[in-house]
C-alpha positions in Angstrom: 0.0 0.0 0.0 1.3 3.4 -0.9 2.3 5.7 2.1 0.0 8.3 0.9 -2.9 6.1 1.0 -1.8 4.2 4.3 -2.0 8.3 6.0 -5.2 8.5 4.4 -6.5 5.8 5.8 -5.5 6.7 8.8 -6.7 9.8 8.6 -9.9 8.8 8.0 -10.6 6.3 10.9 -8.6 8.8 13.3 -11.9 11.1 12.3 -14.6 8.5 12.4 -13.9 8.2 15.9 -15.0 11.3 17.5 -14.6 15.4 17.4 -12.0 15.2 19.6 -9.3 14.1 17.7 -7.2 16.8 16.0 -6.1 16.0 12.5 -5.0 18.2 9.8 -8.3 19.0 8.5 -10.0 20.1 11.7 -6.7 21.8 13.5 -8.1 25.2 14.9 -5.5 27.5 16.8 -6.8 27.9 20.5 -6.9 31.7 19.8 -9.6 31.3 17.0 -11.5 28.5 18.9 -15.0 29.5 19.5 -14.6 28.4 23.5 -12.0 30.6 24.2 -12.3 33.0 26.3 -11.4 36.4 25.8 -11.3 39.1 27.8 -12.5 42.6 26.9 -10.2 45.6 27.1 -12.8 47.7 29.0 -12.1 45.2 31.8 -8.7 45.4 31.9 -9.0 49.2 32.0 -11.5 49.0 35.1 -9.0 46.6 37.2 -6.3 49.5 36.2 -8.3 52.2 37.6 -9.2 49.6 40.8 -5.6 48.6 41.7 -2.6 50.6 38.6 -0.1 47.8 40.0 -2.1 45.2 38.4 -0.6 45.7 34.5 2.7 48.4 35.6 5.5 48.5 33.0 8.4 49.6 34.6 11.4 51.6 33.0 14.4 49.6 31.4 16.3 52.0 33.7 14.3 50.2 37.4 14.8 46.6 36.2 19.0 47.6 34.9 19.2 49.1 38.6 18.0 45.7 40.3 20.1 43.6 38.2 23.0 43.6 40.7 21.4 41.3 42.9 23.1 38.3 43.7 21.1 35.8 41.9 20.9 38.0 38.7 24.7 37.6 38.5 26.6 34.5 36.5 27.9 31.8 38.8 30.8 30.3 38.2 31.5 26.5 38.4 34.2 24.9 40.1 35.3 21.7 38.7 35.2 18.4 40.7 37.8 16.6 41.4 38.3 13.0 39.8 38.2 10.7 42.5 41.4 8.2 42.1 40.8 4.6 40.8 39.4 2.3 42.8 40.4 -1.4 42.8 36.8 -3.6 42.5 35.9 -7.1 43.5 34.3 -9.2 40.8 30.7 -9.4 41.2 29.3 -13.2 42.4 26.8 -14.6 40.6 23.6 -14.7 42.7 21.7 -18.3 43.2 18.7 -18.6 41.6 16.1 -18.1 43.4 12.9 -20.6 43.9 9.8 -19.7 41.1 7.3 -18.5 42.9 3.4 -19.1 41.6 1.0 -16.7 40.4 -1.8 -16.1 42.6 -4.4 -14.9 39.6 -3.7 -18.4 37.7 -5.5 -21.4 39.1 -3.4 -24.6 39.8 -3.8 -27.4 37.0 -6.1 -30.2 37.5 -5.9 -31.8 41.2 -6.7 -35.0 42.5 -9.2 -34.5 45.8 -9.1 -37.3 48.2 -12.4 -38.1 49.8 -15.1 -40.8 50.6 -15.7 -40.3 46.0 -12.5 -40.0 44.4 -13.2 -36.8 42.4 -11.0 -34.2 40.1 -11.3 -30.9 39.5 -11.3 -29.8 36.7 -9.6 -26.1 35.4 -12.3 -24.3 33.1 -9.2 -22.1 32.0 -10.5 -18.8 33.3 -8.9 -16.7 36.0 -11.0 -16.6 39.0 -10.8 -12.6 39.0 -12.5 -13.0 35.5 -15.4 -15.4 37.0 -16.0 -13.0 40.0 -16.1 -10.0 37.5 -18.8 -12.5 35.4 -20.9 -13.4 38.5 -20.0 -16.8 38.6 
């Protein structure tokens, strides 16, 4: 199948599946979405009369003057020292350890000892999938 036609297809089940899903055709910029909310300069201009230190711009002059605090300045980096070279064991290989069994798979078929010699037998379902079935 061509590339072109593998994107199409694509495409097209990527919109049969709902109008959430952005693809190229339906890509809207959250500016020029319709739920987007904008806010009217008239309110801006009422907060400004309210409280001016809302929206101040200061001078490139204030913000020059506070730039010789210490955190505005560069820091310099020392370099670390390169430890010297350490002599290492060789690592020993681990025993293996004992399987351990799953508790959400049932044991195989059992033989169950009683006054009727019975068995058991596995219907191949999980026991968390019989509880979710109501069985």
């Amino acid at each position: 199948m061509d590339p072109r036609d593998r994107a199409d297809a694509l495409l097209a089940r990527a919109r049969s599946r709902g109008a959430f899903v952005v693809t190229p055709d339906n890509m809207t910029s959250p500016m020029d979405a319709s739920n987007t909310q904008q806010i009217a300069r008239a309110v801006v201009t009422e907060l400004d009369q309210q409280d001016p230190d809302t929206t101040t711009q200061l001078p490139a002059s204030l913000i020059e003057e506070n730039d010789e605090h210490p955190l505005a300045r560069p820091s310099t980096t020392t370099p670390l020292e390169v430890p010297a070279v350490q002599v290492t064991t060789p690592l020993v290989p681990r025993p293996q350890a004992a399987p351990v069994p799953s508790p959400l798979r049932e044991p195989d078929e059992e033989e169950l000892t009683g006054l009727v010699p019975t068995i058991q037998q596995n219907s191949g379902r999980s026991n968390l999938s019989r509880r979710l079935d109501g069985l």
